[in-house]
PALOVEX-584416 format. One line per field, with one value per atom (N, C-alpha, C, O): residue in three letters; y, z, x; atom name. Coordinates in Angstrom, 3 decimals, always signed. Atoms other than C-alpha are relative to their C-alpha. Layout:
% residues N
code	c(ALA/...);
c2	c(Y/...);
c3	c(Z/...);
c1	c(X/...);
site	c(CA/...);
//
This chain:
% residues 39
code	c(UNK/UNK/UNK/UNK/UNK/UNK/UNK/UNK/UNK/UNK/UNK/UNK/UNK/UNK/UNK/UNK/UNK/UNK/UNK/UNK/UNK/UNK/UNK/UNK/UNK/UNK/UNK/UNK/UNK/UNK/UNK/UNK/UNK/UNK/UNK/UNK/UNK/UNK/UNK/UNK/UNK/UNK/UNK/UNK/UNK/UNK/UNK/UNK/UNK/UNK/UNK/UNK/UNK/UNK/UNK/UNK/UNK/UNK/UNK/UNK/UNK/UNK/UNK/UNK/UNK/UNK/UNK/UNK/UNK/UNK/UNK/UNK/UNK/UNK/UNK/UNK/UNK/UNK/UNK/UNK/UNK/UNK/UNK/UNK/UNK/UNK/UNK/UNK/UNK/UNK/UNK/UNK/UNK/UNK/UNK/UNK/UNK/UNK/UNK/UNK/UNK/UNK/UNK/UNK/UNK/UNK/UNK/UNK/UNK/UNK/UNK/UNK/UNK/UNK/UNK/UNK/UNK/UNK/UNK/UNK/UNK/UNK/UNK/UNK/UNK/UNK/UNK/UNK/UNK/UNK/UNK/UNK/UNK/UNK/UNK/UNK/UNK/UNK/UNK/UNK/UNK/UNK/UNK/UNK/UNK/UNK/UNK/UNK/UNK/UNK/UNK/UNK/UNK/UNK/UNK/UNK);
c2	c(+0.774/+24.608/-1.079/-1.998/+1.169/+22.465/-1.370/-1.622/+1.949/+18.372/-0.034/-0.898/+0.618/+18.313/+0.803/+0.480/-1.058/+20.967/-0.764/-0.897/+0.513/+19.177/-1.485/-2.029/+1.321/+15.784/+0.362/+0.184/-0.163/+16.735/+0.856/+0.951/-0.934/+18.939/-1.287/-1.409/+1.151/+15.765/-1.297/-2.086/+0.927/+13.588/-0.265/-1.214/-0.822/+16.016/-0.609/-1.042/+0.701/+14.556/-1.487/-1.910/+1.436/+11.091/-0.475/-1.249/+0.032/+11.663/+0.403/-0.025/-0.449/+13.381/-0.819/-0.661/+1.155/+10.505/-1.096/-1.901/+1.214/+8.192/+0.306/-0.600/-0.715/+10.329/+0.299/+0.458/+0.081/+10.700/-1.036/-1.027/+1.221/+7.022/-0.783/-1.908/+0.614/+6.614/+0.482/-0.186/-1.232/+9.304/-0.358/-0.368/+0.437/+8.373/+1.289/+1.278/-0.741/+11.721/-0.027/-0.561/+0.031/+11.990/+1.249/+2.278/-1.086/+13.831/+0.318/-0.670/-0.012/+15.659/+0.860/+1.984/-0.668/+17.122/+0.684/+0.052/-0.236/+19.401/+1.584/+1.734/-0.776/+23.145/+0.468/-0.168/-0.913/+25.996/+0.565/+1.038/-0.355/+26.774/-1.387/-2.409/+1.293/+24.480/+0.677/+1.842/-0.373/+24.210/-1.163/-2.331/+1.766/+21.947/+0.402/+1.462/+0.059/+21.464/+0.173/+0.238/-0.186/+21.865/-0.829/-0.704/+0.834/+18.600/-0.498/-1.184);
c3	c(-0.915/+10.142/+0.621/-0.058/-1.021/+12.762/-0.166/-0.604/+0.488/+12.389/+0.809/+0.501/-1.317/+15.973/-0.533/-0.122/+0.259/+14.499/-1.243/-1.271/+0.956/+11.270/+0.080/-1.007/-0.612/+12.795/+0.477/-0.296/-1.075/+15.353/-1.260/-1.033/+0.803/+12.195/-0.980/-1.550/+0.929/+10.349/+0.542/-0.080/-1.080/+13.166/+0.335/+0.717/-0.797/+13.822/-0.454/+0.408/+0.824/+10.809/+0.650/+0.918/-0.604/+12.144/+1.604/+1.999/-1.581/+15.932/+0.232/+1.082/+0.167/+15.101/-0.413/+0.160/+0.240/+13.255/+0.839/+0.999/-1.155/+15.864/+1.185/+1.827/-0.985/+18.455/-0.789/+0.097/+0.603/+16.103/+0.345/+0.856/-0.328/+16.204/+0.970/+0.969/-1.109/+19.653/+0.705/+1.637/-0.254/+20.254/-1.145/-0.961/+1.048/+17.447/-0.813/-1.206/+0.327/+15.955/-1.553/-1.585/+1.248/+11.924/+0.150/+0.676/-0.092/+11.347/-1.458/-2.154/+1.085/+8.106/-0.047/+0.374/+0.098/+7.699/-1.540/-2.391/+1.281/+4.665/+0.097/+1.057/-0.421/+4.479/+0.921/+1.396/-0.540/+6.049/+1.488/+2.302/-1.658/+9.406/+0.284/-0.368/-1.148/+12.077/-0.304/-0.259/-0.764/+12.207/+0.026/-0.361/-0.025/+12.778/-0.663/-1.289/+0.862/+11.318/+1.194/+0.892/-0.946/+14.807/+0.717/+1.854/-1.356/+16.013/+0.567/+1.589);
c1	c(+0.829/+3.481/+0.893/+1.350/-0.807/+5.355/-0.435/-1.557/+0.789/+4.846/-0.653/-1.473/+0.968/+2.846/-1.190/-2.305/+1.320/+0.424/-0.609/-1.832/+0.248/+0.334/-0.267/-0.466/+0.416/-0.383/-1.260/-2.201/+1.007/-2.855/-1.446/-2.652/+0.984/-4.596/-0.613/-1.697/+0.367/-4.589/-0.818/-1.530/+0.861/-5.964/-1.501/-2.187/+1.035/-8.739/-1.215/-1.979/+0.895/-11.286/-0.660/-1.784/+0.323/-10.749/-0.767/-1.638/+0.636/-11.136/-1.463/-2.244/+1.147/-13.920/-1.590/-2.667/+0.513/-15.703/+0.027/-0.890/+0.823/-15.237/-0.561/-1.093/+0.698/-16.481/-1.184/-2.024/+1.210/-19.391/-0.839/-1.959/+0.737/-19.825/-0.178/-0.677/+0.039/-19.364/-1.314/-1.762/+1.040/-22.257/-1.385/-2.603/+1.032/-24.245/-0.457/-1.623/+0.259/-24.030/+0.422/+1.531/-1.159/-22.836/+0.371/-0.054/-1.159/-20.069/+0.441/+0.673/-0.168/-19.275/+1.418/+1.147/-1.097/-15.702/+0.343/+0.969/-0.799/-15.060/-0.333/-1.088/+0.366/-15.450/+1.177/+2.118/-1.273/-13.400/-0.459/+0.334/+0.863/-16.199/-0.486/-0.701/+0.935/-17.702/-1.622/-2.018/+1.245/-21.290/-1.052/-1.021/+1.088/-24.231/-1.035/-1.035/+1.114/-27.416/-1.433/-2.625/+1.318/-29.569/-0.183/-0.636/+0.830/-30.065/+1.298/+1.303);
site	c(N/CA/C/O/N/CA/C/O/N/CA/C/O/N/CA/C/O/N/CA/C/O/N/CA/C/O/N/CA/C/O/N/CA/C/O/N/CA/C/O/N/CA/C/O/N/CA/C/O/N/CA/C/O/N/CA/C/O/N/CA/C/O/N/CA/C/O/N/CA/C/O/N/CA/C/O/N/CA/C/O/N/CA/C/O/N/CA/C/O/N/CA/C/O/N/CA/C/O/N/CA/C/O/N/CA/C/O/N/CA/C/O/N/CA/C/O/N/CA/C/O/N/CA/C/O/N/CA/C/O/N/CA/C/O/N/CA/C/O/N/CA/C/O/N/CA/C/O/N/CA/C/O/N/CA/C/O/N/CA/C/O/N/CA/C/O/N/CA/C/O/N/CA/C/O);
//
């Protein structure tokens, strides 16, 4: 795994959470698929 792939993979959790909280959506990161819950 290259360091830009392995950065950006490591980033992903976080960016994700604050784009949660910028949106007001929660965000749960753990697990090997994406998915939501519906709403």
């Amino acid at each position: 795994m290259s360091h830009a792939f392995r950065t950006l993979h490591q980033a992903m959790p976080i960016v994700a959470a604050a784009l949660g909280r910028k949106f007001g959506v929660p965000v749960a990161v753990g697990g090997d698929e994406a998915c939501t819950d519906g709403n």
